[in-house]
C-alpha positions in Angstrom: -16.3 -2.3 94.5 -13.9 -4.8 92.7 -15.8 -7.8 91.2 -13.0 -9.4 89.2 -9.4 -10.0 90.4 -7.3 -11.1 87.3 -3.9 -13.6 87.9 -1.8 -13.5 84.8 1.0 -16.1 84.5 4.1 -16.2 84.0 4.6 -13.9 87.2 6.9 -14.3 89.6 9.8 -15.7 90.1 11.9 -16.8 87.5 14.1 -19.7 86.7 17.3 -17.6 87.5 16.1 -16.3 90.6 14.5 -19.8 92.1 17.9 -21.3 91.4 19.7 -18.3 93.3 17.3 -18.5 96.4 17.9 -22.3 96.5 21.8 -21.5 96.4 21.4 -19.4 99.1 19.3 -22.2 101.3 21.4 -24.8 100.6 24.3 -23.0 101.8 22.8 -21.5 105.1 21.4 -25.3 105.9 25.2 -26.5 104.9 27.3 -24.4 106.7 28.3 -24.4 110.1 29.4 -20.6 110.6 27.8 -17.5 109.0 27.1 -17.7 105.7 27.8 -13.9 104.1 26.2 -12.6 100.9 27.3 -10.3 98.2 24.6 -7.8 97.3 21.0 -8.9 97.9 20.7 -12.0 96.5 17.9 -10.6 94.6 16.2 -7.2 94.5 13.2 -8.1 96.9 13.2 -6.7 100.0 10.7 -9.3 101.8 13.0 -11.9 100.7 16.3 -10.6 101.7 14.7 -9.8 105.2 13.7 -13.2 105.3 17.3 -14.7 104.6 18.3 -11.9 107.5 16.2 -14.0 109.9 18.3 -17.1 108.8 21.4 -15.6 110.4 22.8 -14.6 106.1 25.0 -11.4 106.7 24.4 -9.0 103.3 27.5 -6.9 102.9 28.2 -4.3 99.4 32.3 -4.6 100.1 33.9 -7.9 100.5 36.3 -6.4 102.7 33.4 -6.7 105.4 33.6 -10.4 105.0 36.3 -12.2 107.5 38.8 -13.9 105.7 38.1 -17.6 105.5 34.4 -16.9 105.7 31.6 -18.5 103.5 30.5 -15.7 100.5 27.4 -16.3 97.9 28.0 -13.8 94.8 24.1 -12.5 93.9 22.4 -13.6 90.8 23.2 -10.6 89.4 26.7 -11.7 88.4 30.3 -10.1 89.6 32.8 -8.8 88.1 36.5 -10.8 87.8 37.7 -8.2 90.4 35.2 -9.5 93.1 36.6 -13.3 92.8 40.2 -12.1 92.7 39.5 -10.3 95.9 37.3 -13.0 97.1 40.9 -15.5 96.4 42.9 -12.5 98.3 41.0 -13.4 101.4 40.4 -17.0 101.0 37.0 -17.0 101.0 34.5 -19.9 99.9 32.4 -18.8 97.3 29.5 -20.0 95.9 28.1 -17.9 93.1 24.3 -17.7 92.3 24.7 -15.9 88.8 21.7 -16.4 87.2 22.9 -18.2 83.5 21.5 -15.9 81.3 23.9 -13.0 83.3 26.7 -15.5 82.1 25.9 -15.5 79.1 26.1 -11.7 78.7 29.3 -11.9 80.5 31.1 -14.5 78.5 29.8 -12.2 75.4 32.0 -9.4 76.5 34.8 -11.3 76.9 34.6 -12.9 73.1 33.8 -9.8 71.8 36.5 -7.8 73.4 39.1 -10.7 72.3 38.1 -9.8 68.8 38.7 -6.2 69.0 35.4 -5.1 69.2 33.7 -1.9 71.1 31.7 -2.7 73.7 28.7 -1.1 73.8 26.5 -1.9 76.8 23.0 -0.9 77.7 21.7 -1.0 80.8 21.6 0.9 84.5 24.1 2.9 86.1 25.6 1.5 88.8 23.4 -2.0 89.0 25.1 -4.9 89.6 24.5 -6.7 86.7 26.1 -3.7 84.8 28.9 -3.6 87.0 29.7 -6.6 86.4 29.6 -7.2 82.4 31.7 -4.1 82.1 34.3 -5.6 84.7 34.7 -8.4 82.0 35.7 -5.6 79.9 39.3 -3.5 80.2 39.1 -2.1 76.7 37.1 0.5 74.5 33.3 -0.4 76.6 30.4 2.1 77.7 27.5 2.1 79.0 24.3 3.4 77.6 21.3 3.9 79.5 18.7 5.6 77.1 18.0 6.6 73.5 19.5 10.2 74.5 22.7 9.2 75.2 22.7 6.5 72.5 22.6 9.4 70.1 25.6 11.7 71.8 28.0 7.8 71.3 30.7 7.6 68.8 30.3 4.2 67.6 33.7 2.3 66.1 33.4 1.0 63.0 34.1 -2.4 65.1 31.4 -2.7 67.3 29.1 -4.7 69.2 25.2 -4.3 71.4 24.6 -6.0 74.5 21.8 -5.4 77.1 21.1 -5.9 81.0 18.9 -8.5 81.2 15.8 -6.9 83.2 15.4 -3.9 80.6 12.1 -3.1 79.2 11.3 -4.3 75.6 9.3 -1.2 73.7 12.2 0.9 75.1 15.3 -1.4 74.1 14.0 -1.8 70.7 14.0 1.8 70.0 17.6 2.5 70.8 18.6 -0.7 69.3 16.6 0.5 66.2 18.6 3.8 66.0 22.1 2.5 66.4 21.5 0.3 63.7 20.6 3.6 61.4 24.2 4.7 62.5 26.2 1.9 62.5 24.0 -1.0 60.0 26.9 -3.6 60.7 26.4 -3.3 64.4 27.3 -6.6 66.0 23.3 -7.6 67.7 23.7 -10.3 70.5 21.7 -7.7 72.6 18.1 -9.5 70.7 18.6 -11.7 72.9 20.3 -10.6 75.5 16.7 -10.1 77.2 16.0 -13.0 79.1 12.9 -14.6 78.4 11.3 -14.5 81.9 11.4 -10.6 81.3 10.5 -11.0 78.3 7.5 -12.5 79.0 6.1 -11.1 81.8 6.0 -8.1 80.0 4.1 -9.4 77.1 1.5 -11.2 79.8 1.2 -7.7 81.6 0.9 -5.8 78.4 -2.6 -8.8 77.5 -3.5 -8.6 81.0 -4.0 -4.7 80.5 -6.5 -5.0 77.8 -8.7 -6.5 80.2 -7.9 -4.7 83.2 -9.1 -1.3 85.2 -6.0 -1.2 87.4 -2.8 -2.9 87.3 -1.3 -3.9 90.8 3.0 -5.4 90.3 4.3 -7.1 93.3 7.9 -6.5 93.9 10.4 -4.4 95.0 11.1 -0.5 93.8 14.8 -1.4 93.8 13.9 -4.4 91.1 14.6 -3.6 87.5 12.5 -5.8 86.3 9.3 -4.9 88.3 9.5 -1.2 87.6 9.6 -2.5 83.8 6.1 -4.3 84.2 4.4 -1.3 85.6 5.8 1.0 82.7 5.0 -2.1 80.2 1.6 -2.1 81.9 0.5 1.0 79.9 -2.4 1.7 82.2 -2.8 2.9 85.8 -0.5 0.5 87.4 1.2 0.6 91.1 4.5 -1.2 92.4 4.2 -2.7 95.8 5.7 -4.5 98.3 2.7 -5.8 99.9 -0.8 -5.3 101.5 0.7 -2.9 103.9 1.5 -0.6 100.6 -2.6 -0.6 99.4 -4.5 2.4 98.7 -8.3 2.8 98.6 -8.0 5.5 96.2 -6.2 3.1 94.1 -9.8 0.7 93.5 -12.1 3.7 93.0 -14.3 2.9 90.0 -12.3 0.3 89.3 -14.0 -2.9 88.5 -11.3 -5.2 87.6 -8.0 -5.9 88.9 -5.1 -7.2 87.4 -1.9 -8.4 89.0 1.2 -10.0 88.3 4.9 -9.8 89.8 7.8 -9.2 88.9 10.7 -11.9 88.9 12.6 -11.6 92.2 8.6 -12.5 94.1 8.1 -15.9 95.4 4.0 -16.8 95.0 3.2 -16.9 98.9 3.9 -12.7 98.6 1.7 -12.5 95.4 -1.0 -13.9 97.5 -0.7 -12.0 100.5 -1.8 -9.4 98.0 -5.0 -11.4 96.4 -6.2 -11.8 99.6 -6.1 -8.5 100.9 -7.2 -7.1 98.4 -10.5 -9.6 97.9 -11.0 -9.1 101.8 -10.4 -5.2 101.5 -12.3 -4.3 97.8 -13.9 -8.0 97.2 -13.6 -9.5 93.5 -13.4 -12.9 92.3 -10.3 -14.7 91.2 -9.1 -15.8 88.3 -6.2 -16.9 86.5 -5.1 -16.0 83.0 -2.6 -17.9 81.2 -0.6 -15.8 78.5 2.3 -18.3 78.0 3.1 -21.4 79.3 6.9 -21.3 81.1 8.1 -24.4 82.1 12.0 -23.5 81.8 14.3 -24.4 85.0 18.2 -24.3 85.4 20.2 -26.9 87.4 21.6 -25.9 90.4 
């Protein structure tokens, strides 16, 4: 039986992705005909759904959009190739790029200006990847762990940066070997890593030490939240929601933490508290790791 459920904060939703879901409202309540999106708008599937219900058509290809049609680019950030095609078809856009994904963006543009390799770490095929390397029509690739960091040829000219949503402990180690290889290795990629990741991975990596299990609302697709369970370091499970418990999960397991990763509004994080205090019992409490009180215009 469960007698302590543990909160940690920061969770949740991040600045980025708060400004990207009020994008997307404020357009739907603005417009008068369908409003179409680019990608998920973030990598939660409880929210997209939700924005579904609002009449918001998701398409991957832009061709899918009518021309003339109202478009929201993803917080993920898009590639120059998107708003060229988007200006082809004469569609309203309205991009939710989270500004931290700029950042990255207009860092591969200064850096390829100046001659520099682009070295990028990150995904395969995610969107915040795909977009950074559109920036990009140069000498640019994209790593994706310390494996292939060792099979690169690095120029002498060359530069670091990072997807945003990567995982700390992992970064640092490839980070730490290219610098062996090349020491005058350009290093924006420190802090490439925004801080809401950042963080959240440091509060689940405390909330651990006091934890028997580790439950991470969000989505499997989300970067970000698959990072918190690995940061975890302790049994920890990636959910959706209630409907995703296990019992097998709570046995012997006395205290439960949870936290969420940054795409999860709060009202999902306590679908979960409550069923699992209704399900396994425990107590609530909140345990505050750092204080976050960062927000970006809109």
């Amino acid at each position: 039986m469960v007698k302590k459920i543990i909160l940690v904060k920061p969770r949740g939703l991040c600045a980025g992705v708060d400004r990207a879901l009020k994008i997307l409202d404020l357009t739907v309540e603005k417009s008068e005909g369908p409003v179409y999106c680019r990608h998920e708008i973030v990598h939660n599937k409880k929210v997209v759904e939700e924005f579904k219900q609002k009449g918001v058509r998701f398409v991957e290809d832009l061709n899918q959009v009518p021309d003339g049609a109202v478009v929201v680019f993803s917080a993920h950030g898009s590639s120059p190739e998107l708003f060229e095609l988007a200006g082809k078809k004469n569609l309203t856009v309205i991009d939710a790029v989270c500004p931290l994904v700029t950042k990255v963006h207009l860092e591969a543009k200064k850096f390829e200006s100046e001659g520099y390799q682009i070295i990028y770490l990150g995904h395969k095929n995610h969107p915040e990847a795909e977009g950074v390397l559109g920036e990009v029509k140069g000498n640019s690739v994209l790593i994706s762990n310390l494996s292939e960091a060792k099979k690169l040829k690095i120029f002498q000219k060359a530069v670091l940066l990072t997807q945003t949503t990567l995982a700390l402990d992992e970064t640092k180690e490839i980070i730490d070997y290219l610098i062996t290889k090349r020491p005058n290795l350009e290093l924006p990629a420190g802090k490439d890593i925004c801080f809401s990741t950042t963080n959240r991975q440091l509060a689940v990596k405390e909330l651990a030490k006091h934890s028997d299990l580790i439950l991470v609302v969000g989505s499997k697709i989300s970067s970000n939240s698959n990072r918190l369970r690995e940061a975890a370091g302790i049994e920890a499970y990636l959910l959706d929601g209630p409907e995703e418990l296990k019992d097998d999960w709570f046995e012997n397991k006395e205290t439960v933490g949870i936290t969420a990763g940054a795409s999860v509004p709060e009202k999902l994080v306590n679908n979960v508290v409550q069923a699992v205090q209704k399900k396994y019992g425990g107590e609530v409490e909140e345990m505050t790791v750092i204080k976050e009180e960062v927000k970006f215009k809109l």
